[in-house]
VOPAGU-2260 file (C-alpha; in pm, 1 decimal, decimal comma):
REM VOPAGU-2260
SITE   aa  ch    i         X         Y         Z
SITE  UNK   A    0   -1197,3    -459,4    3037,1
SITE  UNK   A    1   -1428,5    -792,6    3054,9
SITE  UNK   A    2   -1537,3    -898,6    2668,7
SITE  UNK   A    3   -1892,4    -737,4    2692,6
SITE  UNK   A    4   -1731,2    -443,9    2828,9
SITE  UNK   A    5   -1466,5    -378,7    2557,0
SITE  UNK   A    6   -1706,7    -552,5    2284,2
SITE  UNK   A    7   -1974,8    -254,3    2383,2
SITE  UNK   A    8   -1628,8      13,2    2364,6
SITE  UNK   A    9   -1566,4    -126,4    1984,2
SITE  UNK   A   10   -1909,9     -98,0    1917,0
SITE  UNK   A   11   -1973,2     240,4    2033,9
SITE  UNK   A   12   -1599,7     328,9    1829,0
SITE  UNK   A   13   -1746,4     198,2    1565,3
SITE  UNK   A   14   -2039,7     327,6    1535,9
SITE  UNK   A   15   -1849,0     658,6    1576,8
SITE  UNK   A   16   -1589,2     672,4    1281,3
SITE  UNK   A   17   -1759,4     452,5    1052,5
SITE  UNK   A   18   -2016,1     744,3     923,1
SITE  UNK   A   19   -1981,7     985,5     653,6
SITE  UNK   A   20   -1753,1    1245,1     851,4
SITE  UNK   A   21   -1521,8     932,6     854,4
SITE  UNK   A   22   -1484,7     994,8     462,3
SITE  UNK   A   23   -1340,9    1358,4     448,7
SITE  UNK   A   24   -1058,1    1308,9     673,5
SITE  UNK   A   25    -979,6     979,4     488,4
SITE  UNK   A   26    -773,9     837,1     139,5
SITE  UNK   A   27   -1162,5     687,7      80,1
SITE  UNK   A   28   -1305,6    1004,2     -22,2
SITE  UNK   A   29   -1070,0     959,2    -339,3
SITE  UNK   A   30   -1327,7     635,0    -501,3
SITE  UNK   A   31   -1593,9     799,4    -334,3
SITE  UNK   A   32   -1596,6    1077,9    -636,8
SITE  UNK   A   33   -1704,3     794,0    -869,3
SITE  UNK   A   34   -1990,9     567,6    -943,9
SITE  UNK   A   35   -1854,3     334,4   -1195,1
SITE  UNK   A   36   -1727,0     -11,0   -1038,8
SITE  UNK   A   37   -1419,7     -14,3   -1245,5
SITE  UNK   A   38   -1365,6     387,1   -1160,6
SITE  UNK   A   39   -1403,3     284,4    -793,9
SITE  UNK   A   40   -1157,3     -31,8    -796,3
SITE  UNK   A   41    -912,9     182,9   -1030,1
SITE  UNK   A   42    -875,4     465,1    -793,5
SITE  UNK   A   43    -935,9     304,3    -473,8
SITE  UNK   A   44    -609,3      74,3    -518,7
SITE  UNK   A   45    -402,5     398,1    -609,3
SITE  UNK   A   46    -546,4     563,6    -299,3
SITE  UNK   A   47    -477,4     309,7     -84,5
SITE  UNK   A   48    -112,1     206,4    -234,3
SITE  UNK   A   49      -3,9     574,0    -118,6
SITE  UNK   A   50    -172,5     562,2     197,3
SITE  UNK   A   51     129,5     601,8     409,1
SITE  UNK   A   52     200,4     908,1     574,9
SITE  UNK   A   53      10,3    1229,7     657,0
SITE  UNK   A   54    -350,5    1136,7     482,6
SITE  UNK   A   55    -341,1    1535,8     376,5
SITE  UNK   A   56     -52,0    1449,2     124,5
SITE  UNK   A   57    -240,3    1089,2      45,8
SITE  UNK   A   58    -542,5    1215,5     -51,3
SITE  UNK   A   59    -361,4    1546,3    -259,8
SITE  UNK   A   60    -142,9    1345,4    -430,7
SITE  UNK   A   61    -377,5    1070,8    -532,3
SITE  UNK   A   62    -647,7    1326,7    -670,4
SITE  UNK   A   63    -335,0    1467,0    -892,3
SITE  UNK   A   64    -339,0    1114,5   -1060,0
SITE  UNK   A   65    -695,7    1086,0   -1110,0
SITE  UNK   A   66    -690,7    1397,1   -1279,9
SITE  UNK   A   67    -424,6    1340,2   -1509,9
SITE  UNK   A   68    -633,0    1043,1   -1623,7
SITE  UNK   A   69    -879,0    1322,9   -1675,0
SITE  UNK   A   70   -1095,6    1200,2   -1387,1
SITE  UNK   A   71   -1190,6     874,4   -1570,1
SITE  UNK   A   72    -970,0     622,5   -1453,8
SITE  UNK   A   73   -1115,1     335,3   -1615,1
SITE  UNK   A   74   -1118,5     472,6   -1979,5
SITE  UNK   A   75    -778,9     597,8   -1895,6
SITE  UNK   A   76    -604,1     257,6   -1810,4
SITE  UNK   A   77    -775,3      74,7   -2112,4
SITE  UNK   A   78    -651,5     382,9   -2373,1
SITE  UNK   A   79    -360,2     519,6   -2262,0
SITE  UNK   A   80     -65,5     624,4   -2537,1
SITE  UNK   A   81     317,5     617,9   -2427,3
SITE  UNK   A   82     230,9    1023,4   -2462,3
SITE  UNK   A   83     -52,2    1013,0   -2239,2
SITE  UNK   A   84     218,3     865,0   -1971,3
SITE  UNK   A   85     428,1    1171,0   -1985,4
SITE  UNK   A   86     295,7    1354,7   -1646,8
SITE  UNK   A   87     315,7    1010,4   -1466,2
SITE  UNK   A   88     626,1     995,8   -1497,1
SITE  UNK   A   89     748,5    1276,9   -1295,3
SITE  UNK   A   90     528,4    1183,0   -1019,1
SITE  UNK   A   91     654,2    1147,4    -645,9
SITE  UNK   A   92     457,1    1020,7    -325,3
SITE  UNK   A   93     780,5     934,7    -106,2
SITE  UNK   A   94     915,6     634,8    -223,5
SITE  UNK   A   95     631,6     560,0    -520,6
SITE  UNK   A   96     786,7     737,4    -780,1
SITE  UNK   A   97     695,4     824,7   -1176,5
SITE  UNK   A   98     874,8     440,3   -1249,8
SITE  UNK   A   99     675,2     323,6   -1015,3
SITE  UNK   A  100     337,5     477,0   -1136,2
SITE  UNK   A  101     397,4     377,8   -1499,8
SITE  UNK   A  102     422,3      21,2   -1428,5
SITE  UNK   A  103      86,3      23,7   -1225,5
SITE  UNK   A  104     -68,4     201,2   -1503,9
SITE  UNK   A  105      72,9     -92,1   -1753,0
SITE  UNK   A  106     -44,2    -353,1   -1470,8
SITE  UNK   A  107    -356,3    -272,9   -1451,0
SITE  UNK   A  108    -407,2    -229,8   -1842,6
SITE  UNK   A  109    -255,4    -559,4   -1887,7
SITE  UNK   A  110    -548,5    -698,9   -1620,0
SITE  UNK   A  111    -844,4    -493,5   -1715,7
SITE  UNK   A  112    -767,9    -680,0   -2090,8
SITE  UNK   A  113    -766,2   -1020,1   -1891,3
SITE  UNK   A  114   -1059,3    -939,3   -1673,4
SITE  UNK   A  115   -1351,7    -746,3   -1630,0
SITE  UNK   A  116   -1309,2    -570,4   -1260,2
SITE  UNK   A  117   -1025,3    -596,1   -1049,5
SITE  UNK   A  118   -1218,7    -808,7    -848,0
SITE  UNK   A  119   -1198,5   -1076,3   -1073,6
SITE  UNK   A  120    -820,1   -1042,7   -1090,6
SITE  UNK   A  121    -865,2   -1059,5    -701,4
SITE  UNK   A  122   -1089,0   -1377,6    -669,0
SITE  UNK   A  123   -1034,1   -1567,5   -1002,2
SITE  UNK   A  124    -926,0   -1912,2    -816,0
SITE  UNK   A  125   -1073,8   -1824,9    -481,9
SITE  UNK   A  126   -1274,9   -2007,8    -313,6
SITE  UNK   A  127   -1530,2   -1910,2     -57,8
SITE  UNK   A  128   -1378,7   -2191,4     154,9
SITE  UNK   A  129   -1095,3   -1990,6     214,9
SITE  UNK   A  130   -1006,0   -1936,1     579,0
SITE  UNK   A  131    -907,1   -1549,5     466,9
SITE  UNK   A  132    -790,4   -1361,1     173,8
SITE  UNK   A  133    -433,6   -1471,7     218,4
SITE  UNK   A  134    -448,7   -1607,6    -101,1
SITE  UNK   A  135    -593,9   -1375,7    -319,6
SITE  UNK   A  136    -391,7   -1148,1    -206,2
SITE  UNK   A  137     -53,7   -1387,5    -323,8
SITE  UNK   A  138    -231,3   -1468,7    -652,0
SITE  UNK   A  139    -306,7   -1092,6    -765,8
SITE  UNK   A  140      49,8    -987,0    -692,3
SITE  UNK   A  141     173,3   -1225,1    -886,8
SITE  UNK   A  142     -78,8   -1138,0   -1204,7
SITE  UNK   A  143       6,0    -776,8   -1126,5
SITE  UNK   A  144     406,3    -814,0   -1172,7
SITE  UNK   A  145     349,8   -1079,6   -1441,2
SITE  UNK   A  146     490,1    -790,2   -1663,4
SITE  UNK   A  147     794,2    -727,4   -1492,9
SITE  UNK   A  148     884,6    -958,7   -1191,3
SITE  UNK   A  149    1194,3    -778,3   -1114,9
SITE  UNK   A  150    1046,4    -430,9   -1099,1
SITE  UNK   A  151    1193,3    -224,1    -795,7
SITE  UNK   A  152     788,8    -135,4    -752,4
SITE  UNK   A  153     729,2    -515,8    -614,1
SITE  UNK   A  154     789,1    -310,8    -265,6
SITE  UNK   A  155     461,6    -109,0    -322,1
SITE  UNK   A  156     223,3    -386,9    -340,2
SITE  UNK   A  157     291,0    -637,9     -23,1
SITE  UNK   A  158     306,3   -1013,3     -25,8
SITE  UNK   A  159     145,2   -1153,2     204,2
SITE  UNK   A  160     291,7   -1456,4     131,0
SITE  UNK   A  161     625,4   -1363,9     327,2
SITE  UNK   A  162     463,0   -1282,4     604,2
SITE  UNK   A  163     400,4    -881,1     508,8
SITE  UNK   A  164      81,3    -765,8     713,7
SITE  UNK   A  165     -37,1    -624,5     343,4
SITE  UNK   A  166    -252,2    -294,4     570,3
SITE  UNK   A  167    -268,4    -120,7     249,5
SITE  UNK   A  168    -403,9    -430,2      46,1
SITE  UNK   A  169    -625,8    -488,7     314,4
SITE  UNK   A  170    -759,0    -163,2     381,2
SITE  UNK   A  171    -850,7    -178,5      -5,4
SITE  UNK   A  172   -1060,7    -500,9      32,6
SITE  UNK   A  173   -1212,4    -406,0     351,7
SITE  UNK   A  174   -1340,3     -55,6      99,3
SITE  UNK   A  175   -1498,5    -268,2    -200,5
SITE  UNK   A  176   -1614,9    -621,5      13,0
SITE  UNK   A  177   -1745,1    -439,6     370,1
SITE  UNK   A  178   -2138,4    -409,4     368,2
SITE  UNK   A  179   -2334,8    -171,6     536,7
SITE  UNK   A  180   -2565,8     113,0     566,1
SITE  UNK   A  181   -2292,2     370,3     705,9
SITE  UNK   A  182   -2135,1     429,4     362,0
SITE  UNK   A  183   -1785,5     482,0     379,7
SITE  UNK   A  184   -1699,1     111,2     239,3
SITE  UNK   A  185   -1885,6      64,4     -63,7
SITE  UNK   A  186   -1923,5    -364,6     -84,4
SITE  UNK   A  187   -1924,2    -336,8    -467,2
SITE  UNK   A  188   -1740,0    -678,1    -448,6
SITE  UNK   A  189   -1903,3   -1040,9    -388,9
SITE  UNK   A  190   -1672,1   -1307,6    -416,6
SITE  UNK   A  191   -1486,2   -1246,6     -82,9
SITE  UNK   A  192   -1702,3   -1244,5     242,5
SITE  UNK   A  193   -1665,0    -964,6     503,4
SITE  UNK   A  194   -1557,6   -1303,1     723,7
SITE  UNK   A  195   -1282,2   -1372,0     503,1
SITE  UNK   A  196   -1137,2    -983,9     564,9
SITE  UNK   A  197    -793,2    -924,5     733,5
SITE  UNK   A  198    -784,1    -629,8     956,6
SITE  UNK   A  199    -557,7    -349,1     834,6
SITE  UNK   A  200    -239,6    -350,5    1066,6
SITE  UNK   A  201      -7,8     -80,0    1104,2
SITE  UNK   A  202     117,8     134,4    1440,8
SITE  UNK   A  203    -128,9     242,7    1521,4
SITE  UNK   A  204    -397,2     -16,9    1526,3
SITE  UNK   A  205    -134,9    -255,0    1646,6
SITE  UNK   A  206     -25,0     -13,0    1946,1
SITE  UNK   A  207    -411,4      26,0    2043,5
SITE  UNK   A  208    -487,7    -356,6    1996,7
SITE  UNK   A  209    -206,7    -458,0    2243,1
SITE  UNK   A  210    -339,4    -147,9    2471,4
SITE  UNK   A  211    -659,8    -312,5    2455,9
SITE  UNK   A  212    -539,3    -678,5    2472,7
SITE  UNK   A  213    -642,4    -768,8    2154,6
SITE  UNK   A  214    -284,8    -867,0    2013,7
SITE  UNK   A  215      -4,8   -1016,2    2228,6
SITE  UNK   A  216     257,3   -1064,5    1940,2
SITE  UNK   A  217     535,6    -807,5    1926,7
SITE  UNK   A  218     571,1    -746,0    1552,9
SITE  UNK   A  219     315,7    -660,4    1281,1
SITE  UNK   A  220     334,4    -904,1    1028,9
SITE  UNK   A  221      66,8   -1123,6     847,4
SITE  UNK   A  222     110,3   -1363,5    1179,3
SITE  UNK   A  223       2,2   -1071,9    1396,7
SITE  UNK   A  224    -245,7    -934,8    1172,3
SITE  UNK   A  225    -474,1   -1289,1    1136,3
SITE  UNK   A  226    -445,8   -1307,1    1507,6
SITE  UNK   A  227    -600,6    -993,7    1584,3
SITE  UNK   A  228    -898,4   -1036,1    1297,2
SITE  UNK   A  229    -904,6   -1348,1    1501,0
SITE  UNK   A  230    -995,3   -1157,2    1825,7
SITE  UNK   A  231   -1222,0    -943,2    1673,8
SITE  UNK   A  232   -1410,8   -1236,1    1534,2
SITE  UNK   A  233   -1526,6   -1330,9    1900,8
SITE  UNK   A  234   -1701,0   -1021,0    1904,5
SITE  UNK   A  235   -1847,8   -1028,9    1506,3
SITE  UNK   A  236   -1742,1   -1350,0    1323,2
SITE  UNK   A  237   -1941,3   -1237,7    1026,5
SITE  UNK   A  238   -1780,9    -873,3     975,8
SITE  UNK   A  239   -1439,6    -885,1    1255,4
SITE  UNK   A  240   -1305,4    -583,1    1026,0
SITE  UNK   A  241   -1511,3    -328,2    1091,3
SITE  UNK   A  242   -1375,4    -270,8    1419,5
SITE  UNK   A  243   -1069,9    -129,6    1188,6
SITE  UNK   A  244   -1273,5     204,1    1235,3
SITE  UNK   A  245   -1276,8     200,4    1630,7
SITE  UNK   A  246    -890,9     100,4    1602,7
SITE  UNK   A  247    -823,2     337,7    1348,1
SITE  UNK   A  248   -1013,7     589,2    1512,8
SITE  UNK   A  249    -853,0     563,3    1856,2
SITE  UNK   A  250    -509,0     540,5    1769,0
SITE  UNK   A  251    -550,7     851,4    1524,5
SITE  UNK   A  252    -773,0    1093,3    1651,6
SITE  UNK   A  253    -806,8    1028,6    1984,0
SITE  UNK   A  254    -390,1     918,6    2052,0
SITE  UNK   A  255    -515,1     637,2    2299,7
């Protein structure tokens, strides 16, 4: 396709998956059941950590945490007793285990008694020179294992700074930074632009994006994924990442 052609295509994508339907087939419906800024960060980042695999088991398994913080996750993460921890620890989304869910629960205490949002964990330091959110991304993982350093749950929250493409991280920002009227992201966040997004890369988008000549590296790594939100950026510099729906939506409902 020429660029106007396959800039219209995006848009029309776009303009497609990123409505409301978008939300009940999604791991985003799972912040969308609260109001509260800090309830919205807390149980965004769990949805979006176990956002691998069929979205079904995502989106089940995720609610089962929220509701054994008794469906207020921010309360629950500043309060929590060693006995309140008890169900956590038997919990099991393939790989994240109950080990693995207790020491996100102690994380994000530890944080939420540092800062006020997770955003400021996010952003403290950044600087809205920033070419992207490369590194905010390497300077919350680092506050969030400042507990532990050599916990085996380091695997469940990517670094970006050895080259991981960090989708799941990514995804998260583009929910609490993106801006618009469609409302599946909510842009409850202000100290990272929508320009300063990386677009969520995984399989699928990546197998799409090379369809569509969007990507021409092999791999998907960090490399890969700044190249494609550079692409995207010739079509909206201000807001590249919202053509994550129209990639998203292609490669998984419509197998192109």
């Amino acid at each position: 396709m020429e660029q106007r052609e396959l800039k219209d295509f995006l848009e029309g994508r776009v303009m497609r998956y990123n409505s409301a339907e978008f939300i009940d087939t999604d791991p985003v419906q799972v912040p969308h059941l609260f109001f509260k800024k800090e309830d919205i960060e807390i149980s965004g980042f769990f949805a979006a950590t176990l956002a691998w695999g069929q979205r079904v088991t995502t989106v089940k398994n995720a609610l089962q945490l929220i509701s054994w913080m008794d469906n207020q996750p921010h309360d629950f993460v500043l309060n929590f007793s060693e006995k309140d921890l008890i169900p956590f620890r038997r919990f099991v989304h393939r790989t994240f285990n109950g080990q693995d869910c207790e020491y996100f629960l102690w994380a994000l205490k530890n944080i939420y008694q540092e800062f006020p949002s997770l955003e400021m964990a996010f952003t403290e330091g950044f600087s809205s020179d920033e070419k992207n959110v490369r590194q905010a991304l390497i300077q919350f993982r680092q506050r969030f294992f400042a507990l532990q350093p050599e916990t085996r749950s380091g695997k469940h929250v990517s670094d970006a700074g050895k080259n991981s493409p960090a989708k799941r991280l990514n995804m998260f920002l583009r929910w609490m930074v993106r801006k618009d009227d469609r409302g599946v992201d909510f842009g409850i966040w202000n100290n990272i632009k929508p320009s300063q997004l990386i677009c969520p890369l995984d399989i699928h988008s990546g197998r799409v994006a090379r369809r569509l000549g969007l990507l021409h590296r092999s791999v998907n790594d960090w490399k890969a994924a700044e190249m494609l939100t550079s692409s995207l950026a010739s079509f909206d510099a201000g807001d590249p990442v919202k053509y994550d729906f129209a990639l998203f939506g292609l490669g998984i409902f419509e197998k192109f």
